[in-house]
C-alpha positions as CSV (number, residue, x, y, z in Angstrom):
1,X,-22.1,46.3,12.6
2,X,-18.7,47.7,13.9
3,X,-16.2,46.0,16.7
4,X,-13.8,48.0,18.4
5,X,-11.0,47.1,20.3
6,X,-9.0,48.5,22.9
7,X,-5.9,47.3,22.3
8,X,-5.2,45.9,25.4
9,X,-4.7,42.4,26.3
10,X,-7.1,40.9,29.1
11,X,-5.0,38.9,32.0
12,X,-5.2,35.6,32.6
13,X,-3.7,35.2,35.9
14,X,-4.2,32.9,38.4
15,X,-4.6,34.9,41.9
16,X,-3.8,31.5,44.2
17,X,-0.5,30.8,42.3
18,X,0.5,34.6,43.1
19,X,0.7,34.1,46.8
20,X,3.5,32.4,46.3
21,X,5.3,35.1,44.6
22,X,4.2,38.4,46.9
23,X,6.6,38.8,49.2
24,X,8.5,40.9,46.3
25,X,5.9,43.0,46.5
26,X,4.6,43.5,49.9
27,X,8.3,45.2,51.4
28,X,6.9,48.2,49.6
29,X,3.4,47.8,48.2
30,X,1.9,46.1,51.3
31,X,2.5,49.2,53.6
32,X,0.0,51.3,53.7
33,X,1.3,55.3,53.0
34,X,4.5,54.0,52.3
35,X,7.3,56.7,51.4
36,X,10.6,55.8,50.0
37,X,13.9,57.9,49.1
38,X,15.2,56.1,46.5
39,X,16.1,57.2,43.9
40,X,13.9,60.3,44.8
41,X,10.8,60.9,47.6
42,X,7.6,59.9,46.1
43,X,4.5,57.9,47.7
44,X,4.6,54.0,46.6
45,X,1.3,53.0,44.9
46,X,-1.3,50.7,46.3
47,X,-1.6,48.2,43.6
48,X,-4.8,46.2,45.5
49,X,-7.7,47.2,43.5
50,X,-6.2,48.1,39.9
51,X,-7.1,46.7,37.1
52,X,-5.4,43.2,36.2
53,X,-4.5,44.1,32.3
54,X,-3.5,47.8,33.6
55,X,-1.1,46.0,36.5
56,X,0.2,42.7,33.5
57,X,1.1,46.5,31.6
58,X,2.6,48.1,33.6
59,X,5.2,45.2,34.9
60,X,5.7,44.4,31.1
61,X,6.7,47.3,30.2
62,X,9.1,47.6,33.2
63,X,10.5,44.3,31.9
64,X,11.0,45.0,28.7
65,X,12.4,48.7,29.5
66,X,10.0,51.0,28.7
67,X,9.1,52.4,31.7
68,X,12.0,52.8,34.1
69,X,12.4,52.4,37.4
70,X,15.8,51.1,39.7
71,X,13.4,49.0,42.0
72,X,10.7,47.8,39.8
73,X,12.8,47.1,36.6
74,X,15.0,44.8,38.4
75,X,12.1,43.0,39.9
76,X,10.3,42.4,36.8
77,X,13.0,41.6,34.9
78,X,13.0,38.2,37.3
79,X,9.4,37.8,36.6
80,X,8.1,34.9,33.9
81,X,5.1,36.3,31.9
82,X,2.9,33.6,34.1
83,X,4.4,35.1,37.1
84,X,3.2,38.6,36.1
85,X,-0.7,37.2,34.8
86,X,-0.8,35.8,38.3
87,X,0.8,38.7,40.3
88,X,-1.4,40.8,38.0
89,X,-4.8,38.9,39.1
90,X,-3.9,38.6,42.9
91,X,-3.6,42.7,43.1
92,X,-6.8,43.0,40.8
93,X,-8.9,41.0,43.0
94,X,-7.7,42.9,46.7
C-alpha cells in the first residue's frame, strides 16, 4: 500500500466570516474585466471559483514575500492566517 501527498495544505476557512473582510478585495477583484496600470497594464484575476488551498497559497506567499506584488503584498501583509483561510474559502465557494 503507498500514500502520496501533495504537499499542499487543505484550507479551513470559514466563507461567512470572509464577508466581513471583502471589501479589500472587491475595488479590484469584484469588477468584472478589470484592467489596472500599476505598476504595469495587465488583466486583474477573478479569484471566484479557484481553488481554496491554491487562493490560502497564493496570499501566503504574498505575505511572506515570495511572490511580489506593490498591491497584493501590502494587503496581505494586514491579513491574519484566519483572515486568509476565510478569505480563501469565500472565493472558493463563488
Amino acid at each position: 500500500m503507498s500514500l502520496a501527498f501533495s504537499g499542499v495544505v487543505q484550507a479551513a476557512g470559514n466563507a461567512e466570516a470572509a464577508k466581513a473582510k471583502i471589501s479589500m478585495c472587491i475595488g479590484c477583484h469584484g469588477i468584472e474585466g478589470y484592467r489596472t496600470s500599476y505598476p504595469v497594464v495587465y488583466h486583474v484575476p477573478k479569484l471566484g471559483g479557484q481553488h481554496e488551498a491554491y487562493l490560502a497559497k497564493v496570499l501566503k506567499d504574498y505575505k511572506s514575500g515570495e511572490r511580489k506584488h506593490p498591491q497584493m503584498s501590502g494587503i496581505a501583509a494586514t491579513l491574519s492566517d484566519q483572515d486568509i483561510e476565510d478569505l480563501a474559502a469565500y472565493y472558493a465557494s463563488k
